[in-house]
C-alpha positions in Angstrom: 21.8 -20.5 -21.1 20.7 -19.4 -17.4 22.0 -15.8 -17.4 21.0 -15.0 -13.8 23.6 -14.5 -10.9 23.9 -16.0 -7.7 21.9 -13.1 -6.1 18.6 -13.7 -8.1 16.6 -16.1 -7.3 14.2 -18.0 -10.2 10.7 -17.6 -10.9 10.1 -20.7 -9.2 12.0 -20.0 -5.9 9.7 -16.5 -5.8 6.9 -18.4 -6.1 7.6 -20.5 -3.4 8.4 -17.6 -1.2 5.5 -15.8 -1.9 3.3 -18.8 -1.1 5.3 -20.0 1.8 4.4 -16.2 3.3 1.0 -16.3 2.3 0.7 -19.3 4.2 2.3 -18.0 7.1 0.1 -15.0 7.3 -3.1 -16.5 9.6 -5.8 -13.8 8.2 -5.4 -15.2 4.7 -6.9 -18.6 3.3 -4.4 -19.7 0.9 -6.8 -22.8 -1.0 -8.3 -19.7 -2.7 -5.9 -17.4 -3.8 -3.9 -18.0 -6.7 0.0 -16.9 -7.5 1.6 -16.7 -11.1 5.6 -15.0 -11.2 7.2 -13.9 -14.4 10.7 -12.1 -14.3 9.9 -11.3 -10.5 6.4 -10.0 -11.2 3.8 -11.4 -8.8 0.5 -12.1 -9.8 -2.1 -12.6 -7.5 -5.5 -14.0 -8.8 -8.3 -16.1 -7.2 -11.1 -14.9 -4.6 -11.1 -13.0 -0.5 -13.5 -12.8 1.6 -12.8 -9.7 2.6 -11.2 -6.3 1.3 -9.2 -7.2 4.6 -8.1 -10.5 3.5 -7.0 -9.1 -0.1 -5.0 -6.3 1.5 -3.3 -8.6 3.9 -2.2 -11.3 0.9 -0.6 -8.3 -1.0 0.9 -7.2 2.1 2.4 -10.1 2.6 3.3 -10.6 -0.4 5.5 -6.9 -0.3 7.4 -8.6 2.4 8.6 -11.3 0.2 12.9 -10.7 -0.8 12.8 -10.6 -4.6 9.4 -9.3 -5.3 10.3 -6.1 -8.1 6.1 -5.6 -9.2 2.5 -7.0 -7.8 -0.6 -7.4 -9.8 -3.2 -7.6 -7.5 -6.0 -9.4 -9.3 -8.0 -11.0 -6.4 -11.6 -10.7 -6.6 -13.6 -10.2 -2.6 -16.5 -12.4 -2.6 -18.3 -12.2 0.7 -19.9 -14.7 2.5 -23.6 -14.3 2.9 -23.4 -13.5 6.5 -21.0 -11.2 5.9 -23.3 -9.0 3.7 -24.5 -5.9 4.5 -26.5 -2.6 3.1 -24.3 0.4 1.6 -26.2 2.5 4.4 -25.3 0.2 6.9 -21.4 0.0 5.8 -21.8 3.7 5.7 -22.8 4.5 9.0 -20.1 1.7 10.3 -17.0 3.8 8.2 -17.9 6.8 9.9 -17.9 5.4 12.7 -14.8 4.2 12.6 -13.0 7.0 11.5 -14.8 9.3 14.0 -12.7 6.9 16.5 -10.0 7.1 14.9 -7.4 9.3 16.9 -5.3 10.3 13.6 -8.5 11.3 11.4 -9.0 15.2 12.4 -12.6 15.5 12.6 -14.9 16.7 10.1 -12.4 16.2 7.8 -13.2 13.2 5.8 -16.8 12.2 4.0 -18.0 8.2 3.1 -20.2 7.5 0.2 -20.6 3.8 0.0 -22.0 2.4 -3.6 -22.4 -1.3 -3.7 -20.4 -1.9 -0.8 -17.4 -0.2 -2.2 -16.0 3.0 0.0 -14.8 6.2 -1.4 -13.5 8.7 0.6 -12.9 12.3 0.3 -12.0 15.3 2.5 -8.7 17.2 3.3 -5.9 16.6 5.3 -2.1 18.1 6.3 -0.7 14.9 6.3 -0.4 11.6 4.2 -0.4 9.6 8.0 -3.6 10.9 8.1 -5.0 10.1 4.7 -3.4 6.6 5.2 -5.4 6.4 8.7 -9.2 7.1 7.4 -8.5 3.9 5.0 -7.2 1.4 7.9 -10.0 2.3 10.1 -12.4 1.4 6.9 -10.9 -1.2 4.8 -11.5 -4.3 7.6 -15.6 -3.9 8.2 -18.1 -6.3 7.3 -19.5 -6.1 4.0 -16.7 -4.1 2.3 -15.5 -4.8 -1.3 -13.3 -2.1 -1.5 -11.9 1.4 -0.9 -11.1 4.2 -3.1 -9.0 6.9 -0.9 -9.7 10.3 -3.0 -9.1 12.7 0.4 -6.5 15.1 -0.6 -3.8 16.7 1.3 -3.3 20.6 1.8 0.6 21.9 0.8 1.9 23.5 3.9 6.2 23.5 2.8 7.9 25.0 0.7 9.8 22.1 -2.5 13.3 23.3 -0.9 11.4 22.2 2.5 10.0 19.1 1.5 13.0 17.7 0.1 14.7 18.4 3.2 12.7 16.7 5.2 12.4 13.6 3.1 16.6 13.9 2.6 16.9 13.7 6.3 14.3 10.9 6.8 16.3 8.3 4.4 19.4 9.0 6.1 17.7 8.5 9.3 16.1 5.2 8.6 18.0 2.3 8.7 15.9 0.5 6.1 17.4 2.8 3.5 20.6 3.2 1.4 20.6 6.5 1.6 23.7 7.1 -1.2 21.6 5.1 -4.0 18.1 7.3 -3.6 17.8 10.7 -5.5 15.0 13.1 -4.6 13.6 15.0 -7.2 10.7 17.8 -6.2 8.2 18.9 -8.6 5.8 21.7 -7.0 4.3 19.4 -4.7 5.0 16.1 -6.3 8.2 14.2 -5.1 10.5 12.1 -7.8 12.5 8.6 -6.3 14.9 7.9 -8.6 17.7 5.0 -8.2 17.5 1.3 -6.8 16.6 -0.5 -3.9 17.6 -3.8 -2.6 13.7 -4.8 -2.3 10.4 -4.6 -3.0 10.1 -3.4 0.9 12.7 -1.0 0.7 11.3 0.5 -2.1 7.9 0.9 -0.2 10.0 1.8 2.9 11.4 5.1 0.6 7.9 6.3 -0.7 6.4 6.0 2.5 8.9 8.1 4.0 8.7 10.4 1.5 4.8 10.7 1.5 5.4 11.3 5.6 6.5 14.9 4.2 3.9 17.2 5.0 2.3 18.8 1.9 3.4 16.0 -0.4 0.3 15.6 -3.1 2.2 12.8 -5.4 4.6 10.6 -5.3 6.2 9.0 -8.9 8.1 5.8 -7.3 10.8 5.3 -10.1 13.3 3.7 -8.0 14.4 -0.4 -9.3 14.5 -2.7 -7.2 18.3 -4.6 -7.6 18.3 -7.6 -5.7 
């Protein structure tokens, strides 16, 4: 017997969604990338040719109504001519984050090992953490990026669940009513449901836009 309501939609329809979006976003080639849905778990499998490309298809993928999990199992394989020497991918990443007007400088270091970026450093703020990735993660030659910069505490719990209280109510992405916040030192619990997988993503980015917010544990469920 089919025991889901009106307001869920199948495995079947999600898939369709979720390739119907992929489609629709231009910066990813759809013939390679692969989508498998169980209980409104998306996995994602096949190849990118680019770190670029395989963010953008789980992006898109977020946006998708329905979407409660993502396994992101695409594999970047670049093109020949996209190829390039850690040292060069290097110099390009600092580059880029020395242009970057949200990166404070001096504050973030690249190591590039077989053309996969890690960065480290310290920061105030989570925008900022967020920003040295996205100036890195669409150069040529990249395979990855593994965001290790950590951020300074500068509030008080009391503070930090303040600010992150008033953002929700603020945004009108958010149920406000249906999201506890739970703080931990400087680690922020989400507990209670969400309509979507974007609204979900909506409430931890809002709280990681606390200042002095080191972890976030994202237990909301998504209740579509």
């Amino acid at each position: 017997m089919n025991t889901k309501t009106h307001c869920e939609k199948s495995d079947a329809n999600l898939k369709s969604d979720v390739l119907s979006e992929l489609n629709y976003e231009p910066s990813v080639r759809t013939t390679d990338i692969g989508v498998l849905v169980k209980d409104g778990t998306v996995t994602l499998n096949g190849y990118a040719t680019s770190f670029g490309e395989k963010w953008d298809a789980v992006r898109a993928t977020q946006r998708v109504a329905g979407v409660v999990a993502i396994a992101d199992d695409i594999e970047v394989k670049l093109p020949y001519s996209n190829c390039r020497t850690d040292g060069d991918i290097a110099m390009a990443a600092a580059h880029h984050i020395e242009w970057s007007p949200s990166v404070p400088a001096g504050t973030v270091r690249v190591t590039v090992r077989d053309g996969w970026i890690t960065l480290e450093g310290e920061v105030e703020w989570r925008y900022q953490k967020n920003a040295a990735a996205n100036a890195v993660q669409y150069s040529v030659g990249v395979k990855g990026v593994s965001n290790l910069i950590f951020i300074k505490p500068t509030l008080t719990p009391k503070d930090v669940e303040t600010a992150i209280t008033s953002a929700f109510e603020r945004s009108a992405q958010l149920d406000a009513k249906e999201i506890h916040v739970e703080i931990s030192g400087n680690k922020v619990n989400l507990r209670g449901k969400v309509r979507n997988f974007a609204e979900m993503e909506e409430a931890e980015r809002a709280a990681w836009a606390a200042p002095g917010v080191l972890a976030v544990d994202n237990g909301l469920t998504v209740k579509w």
